[in-house]
C-alpha positions as a Python dict, from the first residue, in 0.01 Angstrom:
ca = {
    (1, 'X'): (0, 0, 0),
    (2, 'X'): (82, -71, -355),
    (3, 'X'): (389, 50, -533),
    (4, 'X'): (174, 256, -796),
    (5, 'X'): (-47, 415, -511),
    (6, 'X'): (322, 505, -330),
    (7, 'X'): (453, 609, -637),
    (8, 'X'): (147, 843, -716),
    (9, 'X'): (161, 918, -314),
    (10, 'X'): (542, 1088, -369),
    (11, 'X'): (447, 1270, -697),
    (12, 'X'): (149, 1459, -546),
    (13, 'X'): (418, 1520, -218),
    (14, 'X'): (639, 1659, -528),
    (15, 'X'): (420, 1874, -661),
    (16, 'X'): (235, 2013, -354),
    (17, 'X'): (607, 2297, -360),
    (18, 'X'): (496, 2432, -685),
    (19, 'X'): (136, 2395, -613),
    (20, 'X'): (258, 2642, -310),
    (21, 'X'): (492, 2881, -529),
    (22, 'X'): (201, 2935, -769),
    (23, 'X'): (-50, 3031, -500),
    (24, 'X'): (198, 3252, -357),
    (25, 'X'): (295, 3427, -644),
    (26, 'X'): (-59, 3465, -720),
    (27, 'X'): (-127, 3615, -404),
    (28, 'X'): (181, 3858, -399),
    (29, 'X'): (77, 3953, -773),
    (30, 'X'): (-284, 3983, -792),
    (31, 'X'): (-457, 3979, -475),
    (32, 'X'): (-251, 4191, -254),
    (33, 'X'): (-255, 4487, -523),
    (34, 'X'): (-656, 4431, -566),
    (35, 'X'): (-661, 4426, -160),
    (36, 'X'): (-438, 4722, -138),
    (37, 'X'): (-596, 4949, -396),
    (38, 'X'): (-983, 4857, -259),
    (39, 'X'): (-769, 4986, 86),
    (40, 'X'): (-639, 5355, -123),
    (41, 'X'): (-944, 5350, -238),
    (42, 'X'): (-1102, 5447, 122),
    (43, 'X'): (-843, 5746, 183),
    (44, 'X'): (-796, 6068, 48),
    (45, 'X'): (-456, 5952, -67),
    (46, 'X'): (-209, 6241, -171),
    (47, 'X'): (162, 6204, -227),
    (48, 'X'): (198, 6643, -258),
    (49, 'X'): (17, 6723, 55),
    (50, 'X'): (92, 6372, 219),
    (51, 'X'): (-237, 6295, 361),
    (52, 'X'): (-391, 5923, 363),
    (53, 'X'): (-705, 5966, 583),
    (54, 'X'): (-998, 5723, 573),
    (55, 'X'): (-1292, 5868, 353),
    (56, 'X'): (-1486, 5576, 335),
    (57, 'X'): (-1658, 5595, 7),
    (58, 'X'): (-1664, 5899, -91),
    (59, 'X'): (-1446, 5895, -390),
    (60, 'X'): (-1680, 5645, -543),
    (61, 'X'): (-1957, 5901, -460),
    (62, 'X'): (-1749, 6154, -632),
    (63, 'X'): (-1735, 5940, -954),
    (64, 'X'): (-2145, 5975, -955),
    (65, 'X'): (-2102, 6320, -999),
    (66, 'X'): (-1759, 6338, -1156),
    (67, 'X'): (-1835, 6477, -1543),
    (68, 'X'): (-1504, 6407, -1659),
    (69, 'X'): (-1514, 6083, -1580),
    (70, 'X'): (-1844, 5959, -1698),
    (71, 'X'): (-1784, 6101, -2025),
    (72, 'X'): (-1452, 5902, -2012),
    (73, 'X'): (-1654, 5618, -1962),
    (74, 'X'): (-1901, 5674, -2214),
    (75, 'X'): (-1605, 5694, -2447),
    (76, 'X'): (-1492, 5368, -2371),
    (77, 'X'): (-1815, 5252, -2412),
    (78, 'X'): (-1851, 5368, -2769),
    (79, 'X'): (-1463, 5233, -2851),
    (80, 'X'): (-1561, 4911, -2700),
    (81, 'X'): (-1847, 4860, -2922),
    (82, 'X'): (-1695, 4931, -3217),
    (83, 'X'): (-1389, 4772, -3221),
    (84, 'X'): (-1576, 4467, -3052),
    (85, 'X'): (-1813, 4462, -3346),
    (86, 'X'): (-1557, 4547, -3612),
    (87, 'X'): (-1291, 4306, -3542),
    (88, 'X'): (-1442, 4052, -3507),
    (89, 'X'): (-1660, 4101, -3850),
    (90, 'X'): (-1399, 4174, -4001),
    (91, 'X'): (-1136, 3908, -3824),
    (92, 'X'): (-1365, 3604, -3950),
    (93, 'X'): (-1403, 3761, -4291),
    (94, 'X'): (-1017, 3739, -4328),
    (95, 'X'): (-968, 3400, -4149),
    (96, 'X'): (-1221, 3253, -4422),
    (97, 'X'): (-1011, 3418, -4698),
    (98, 'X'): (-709, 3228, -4599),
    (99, 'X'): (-844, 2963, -4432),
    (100, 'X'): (-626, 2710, -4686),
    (101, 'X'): (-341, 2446, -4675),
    (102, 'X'): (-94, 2617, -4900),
    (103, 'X'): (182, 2808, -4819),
    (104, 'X'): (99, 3160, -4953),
    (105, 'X'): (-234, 3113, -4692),
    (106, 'X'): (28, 3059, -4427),
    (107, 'X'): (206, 3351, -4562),
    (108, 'X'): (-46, 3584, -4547),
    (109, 'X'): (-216, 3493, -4198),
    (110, 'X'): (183, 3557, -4084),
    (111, 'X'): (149, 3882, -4270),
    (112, 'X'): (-208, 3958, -4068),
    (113, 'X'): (-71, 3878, -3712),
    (114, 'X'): (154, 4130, -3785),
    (115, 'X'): (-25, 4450, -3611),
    (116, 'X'): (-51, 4223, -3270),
    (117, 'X'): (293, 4156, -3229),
    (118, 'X'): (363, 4561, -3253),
    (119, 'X'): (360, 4772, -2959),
    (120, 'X'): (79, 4990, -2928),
    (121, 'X'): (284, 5305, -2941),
    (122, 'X'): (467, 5196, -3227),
    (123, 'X'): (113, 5150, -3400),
    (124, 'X'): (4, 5478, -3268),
    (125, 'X'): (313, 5652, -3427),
    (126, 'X'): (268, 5500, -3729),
    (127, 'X'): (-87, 5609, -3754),
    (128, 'X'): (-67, 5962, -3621),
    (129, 'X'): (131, 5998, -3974),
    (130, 'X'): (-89, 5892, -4158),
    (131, 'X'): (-361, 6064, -4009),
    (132, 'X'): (-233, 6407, -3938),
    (133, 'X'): (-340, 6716, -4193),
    (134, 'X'): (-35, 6706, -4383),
    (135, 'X'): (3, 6296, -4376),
    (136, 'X'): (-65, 6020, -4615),
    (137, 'X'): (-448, 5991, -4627),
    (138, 'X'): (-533, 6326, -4652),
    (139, 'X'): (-217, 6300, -4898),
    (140, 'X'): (-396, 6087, -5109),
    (141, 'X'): (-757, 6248, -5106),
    (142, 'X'): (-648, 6553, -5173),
    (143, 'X'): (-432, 6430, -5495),
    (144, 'X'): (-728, 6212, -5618),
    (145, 'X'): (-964, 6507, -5599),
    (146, 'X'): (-1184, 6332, -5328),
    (147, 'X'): (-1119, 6670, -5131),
    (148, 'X'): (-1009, 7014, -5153),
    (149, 'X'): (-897, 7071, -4776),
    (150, 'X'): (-654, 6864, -4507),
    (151, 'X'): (-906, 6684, -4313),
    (152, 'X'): (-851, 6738, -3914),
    (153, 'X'): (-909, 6386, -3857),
    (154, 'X'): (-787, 6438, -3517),
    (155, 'X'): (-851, 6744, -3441),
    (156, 'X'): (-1224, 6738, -3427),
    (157, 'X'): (-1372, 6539, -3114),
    (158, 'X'): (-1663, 6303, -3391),
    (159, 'X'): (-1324, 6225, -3608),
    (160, 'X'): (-1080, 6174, -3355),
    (161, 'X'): (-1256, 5897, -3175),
    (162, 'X'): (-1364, 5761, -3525),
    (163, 'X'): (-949, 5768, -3583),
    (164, 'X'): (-885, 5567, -3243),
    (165, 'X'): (-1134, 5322, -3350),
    (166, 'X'): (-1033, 5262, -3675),
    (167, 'X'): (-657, 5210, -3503),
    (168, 'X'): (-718, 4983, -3232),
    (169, 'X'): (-994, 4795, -3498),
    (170, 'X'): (-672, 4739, -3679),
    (171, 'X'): (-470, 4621, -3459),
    (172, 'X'): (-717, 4389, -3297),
    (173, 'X'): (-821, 4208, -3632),
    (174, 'X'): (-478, 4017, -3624),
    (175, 'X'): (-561, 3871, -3329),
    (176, 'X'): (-941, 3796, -3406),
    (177, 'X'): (-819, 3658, -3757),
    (178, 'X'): (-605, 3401, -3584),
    (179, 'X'): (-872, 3296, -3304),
    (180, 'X'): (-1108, 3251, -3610),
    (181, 'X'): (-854, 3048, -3809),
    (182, 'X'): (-795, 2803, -3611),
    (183, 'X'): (-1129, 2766, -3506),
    (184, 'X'): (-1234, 2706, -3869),
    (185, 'X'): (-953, 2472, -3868),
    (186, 'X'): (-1099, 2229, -3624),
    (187, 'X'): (-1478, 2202, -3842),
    (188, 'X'): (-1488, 1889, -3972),
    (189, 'X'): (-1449, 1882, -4379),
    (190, 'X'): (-1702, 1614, -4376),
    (191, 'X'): (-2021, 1834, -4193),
    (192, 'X'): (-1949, 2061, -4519),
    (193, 'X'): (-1953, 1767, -4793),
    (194, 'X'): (-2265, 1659, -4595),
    (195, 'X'): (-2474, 1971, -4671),
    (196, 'X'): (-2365, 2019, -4960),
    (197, 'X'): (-2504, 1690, -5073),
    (198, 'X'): (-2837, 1767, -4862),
    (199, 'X'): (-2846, 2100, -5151),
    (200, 'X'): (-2744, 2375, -4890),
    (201, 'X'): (-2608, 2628, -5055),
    (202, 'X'): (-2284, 2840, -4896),
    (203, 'X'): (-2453, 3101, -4725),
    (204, 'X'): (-2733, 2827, -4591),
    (205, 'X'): (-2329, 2625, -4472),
    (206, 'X'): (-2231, 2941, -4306),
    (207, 'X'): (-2510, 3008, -4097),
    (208, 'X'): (-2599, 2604, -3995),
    (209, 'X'): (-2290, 2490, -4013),
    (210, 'X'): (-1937, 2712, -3994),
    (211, 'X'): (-2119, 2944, -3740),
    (212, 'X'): (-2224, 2676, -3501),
    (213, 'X'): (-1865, 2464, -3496),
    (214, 'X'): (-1691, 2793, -3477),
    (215, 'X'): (-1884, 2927, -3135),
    (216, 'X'): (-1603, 2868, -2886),
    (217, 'X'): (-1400, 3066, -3079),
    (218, 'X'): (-1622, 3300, -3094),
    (219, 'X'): (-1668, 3315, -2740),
    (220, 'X'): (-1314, 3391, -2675),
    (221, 'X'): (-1229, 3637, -2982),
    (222, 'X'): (-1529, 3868, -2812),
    (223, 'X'): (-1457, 3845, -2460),
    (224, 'X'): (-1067, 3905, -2511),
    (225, 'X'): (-1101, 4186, -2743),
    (226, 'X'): (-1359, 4370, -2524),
    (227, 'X'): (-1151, 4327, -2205),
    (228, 'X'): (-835, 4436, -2388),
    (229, 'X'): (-1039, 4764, -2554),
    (230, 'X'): (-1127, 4813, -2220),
    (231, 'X'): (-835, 4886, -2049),
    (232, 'X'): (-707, 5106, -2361),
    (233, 'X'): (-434, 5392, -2289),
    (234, 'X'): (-130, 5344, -2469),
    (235, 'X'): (-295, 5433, -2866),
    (236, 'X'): (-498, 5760, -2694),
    (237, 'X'): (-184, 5863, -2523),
    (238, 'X'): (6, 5855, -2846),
    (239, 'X'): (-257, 5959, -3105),
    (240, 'X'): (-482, 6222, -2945),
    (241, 'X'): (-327, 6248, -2572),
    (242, 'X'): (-669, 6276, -2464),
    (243, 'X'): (-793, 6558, -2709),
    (244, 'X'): (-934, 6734, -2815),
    (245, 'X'): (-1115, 6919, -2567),
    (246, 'X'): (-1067, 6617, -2286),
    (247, 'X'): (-1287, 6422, -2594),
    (248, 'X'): (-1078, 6080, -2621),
    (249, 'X'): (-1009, 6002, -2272),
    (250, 'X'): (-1080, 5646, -2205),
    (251, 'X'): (-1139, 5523, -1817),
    (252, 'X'): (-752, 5420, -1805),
    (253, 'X'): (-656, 5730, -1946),
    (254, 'X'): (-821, 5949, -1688),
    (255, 'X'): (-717, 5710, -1422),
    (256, 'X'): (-352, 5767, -1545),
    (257, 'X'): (-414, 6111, -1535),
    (258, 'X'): (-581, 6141, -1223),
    (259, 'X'): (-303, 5961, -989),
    (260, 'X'): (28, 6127, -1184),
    (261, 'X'): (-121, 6489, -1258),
    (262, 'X'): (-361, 6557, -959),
    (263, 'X'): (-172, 6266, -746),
    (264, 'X'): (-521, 6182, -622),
    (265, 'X'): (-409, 5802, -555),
    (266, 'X'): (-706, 5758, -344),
    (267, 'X'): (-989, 5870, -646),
    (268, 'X'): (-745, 5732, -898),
    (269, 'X'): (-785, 5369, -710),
    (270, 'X'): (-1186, 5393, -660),
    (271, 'X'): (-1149, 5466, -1107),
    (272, 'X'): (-952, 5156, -1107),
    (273, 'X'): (-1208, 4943, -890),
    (274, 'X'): (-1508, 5022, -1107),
    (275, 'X'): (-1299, 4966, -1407),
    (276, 'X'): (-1202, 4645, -1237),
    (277, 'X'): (-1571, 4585, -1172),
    (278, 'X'): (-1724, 4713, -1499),
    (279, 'X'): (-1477, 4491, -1716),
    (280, 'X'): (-1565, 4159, -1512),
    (281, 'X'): (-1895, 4293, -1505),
    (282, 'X'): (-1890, 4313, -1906),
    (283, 'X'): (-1668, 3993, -1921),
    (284, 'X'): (-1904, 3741, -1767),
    (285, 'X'): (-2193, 3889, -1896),
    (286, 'X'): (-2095, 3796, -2264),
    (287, 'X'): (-1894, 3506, -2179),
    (288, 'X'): (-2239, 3396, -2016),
    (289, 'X'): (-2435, 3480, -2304),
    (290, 'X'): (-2192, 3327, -2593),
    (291, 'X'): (-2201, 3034, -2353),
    (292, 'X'): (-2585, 2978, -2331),
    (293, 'X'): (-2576, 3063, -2769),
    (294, 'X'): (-2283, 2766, -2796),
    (295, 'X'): (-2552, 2541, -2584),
    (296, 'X'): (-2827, 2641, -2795),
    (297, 'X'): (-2619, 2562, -3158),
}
């Protein structure tokens, strides 16, 4: 045996520890909670009247039929959407604003990234004073003359989930703004010169050119941002707390309050396996799709 085959032999024999510590951790981590909350899922799970008999499925037949929770899901649905749609509109719009070399572009995409960096609750605060009757926006409409009355912009069911939209929007175009910059980063100067010479014009450069190169990126501004609307509970607990009238209660929300205020762990695991399910459901379904459209480009 050669020395560079030995010497290859011993690093693989190095590695094969860590290779071990990483599986394990991912076992400990991931799989035994998904394996143990599939289990609570089967049970009639209750911490106050300490019962844990197997059920079967009948919590996840109770979901069917559970009205709170499908309209918890429909609201997801709806925030999902829009924030989907909206940040990432919106987060390419910016990135092509400062998508530049000098430092005030640098500056400002700093500036952006901003709202990411901030905890949720922290954003949540910040909006629930702007956005309560007697806070800065209805502040400002009222002393341009735009309205005579405090808007209850979250105290009506239509404008409170509007409000949450509009939040987590915000706070998801710093990170969309970022995926999109660097992805318009990595498009070749000289495709652009190119069409230009051929006579296309900017918008005919978007759509043939910008779009196409920028389709990974793309791909993984969507998918992220739906998974992470997804699984939303810290801005609703903060902003609305679920009102009004049970109206802005994402999935996660009612999960939260299903396990801590009813201390249903058993139904409050069968909510977390179809939110499991429905988000790598929703997941691979785009990621397949923006996939196939980055083959297609």
């Amino acid at each position: 045996m050669s020395t560079h085959v030995q010497t290859r032999a011993r690093h693989r024999i190095g590695l094969a520890p860590l290779a071990l510590l990483a599986l394990l951790l991912y076992a400990a981590f991931l799989i035994y909670p998904l394996v143990q909350s599939f289990i609570t899922s089967l049970t009639n799970r209750n911490v106050l009247n300490a019962t844990n008999a197997f059920i079967g499925f009948a919590n996840f037949a109770e979901l069917v039929h559970d009205e709170r929770f499908l309209r918890s899901l429909g609201f997801t649905l709806v925030v999902v959407l829009f924030v989907t749609v909206v940040s990432n509109i919106f987060g390419l719009l910016f990135a092509m604003l400062l998508n530049g070399p000098a430092r005030h572009y640098k500056i400002m995409r700093t500036l952006v990234f901003i709202p990411q960096v901030l905890s949720g609750v922290i954003v949540a605060f910040i909006w629930r004073s702007i956005l309560t009757e007697n806070g800065l926006l209805n502040s400002v409409l009222q002393g341009t003359g735009l309205t005579q009355q405090p808007i209850s912009w979250l105290g009506t069911p239509a404008l409170a989930t509007l409000s949450i939209c509009v939040v987590v929007s915000w706070m998801t175009i710093a990170f969309t703004t970022v995926v999109y910059t660097a992805a318009l980063q990595s498009v070749p100067a000289e495709l652009h010169e190119a069409a230009r010479m051929d006579g296309a014009g900017p918008l005919n450069r978007f759509c043939n050119v910008t779009l196409p190169m920028i389709a990974p990126g793309t791909t993984i501004s969507v998918t992220l941002t739906l998974i992470t609307t997804l699984k939303l509970f810290d801005v609703i607990a903060v902003l609305t707390g679920g009102g009004p009238a049970n109206s802005t209660k994402s999935v996660a929300f009612y999960l939260i309050d299903v396990a801590f205020t009813s201390n249903r762990f058993g139904y409050a695991s069968a909510i977390a396996m179809v939110l499991l399910a429905l988000t790598a459901v929703l997941a691979y379904g785009v990621t397949y799709l923006l996939r196939r459209r980055e083959a297609h480009l």
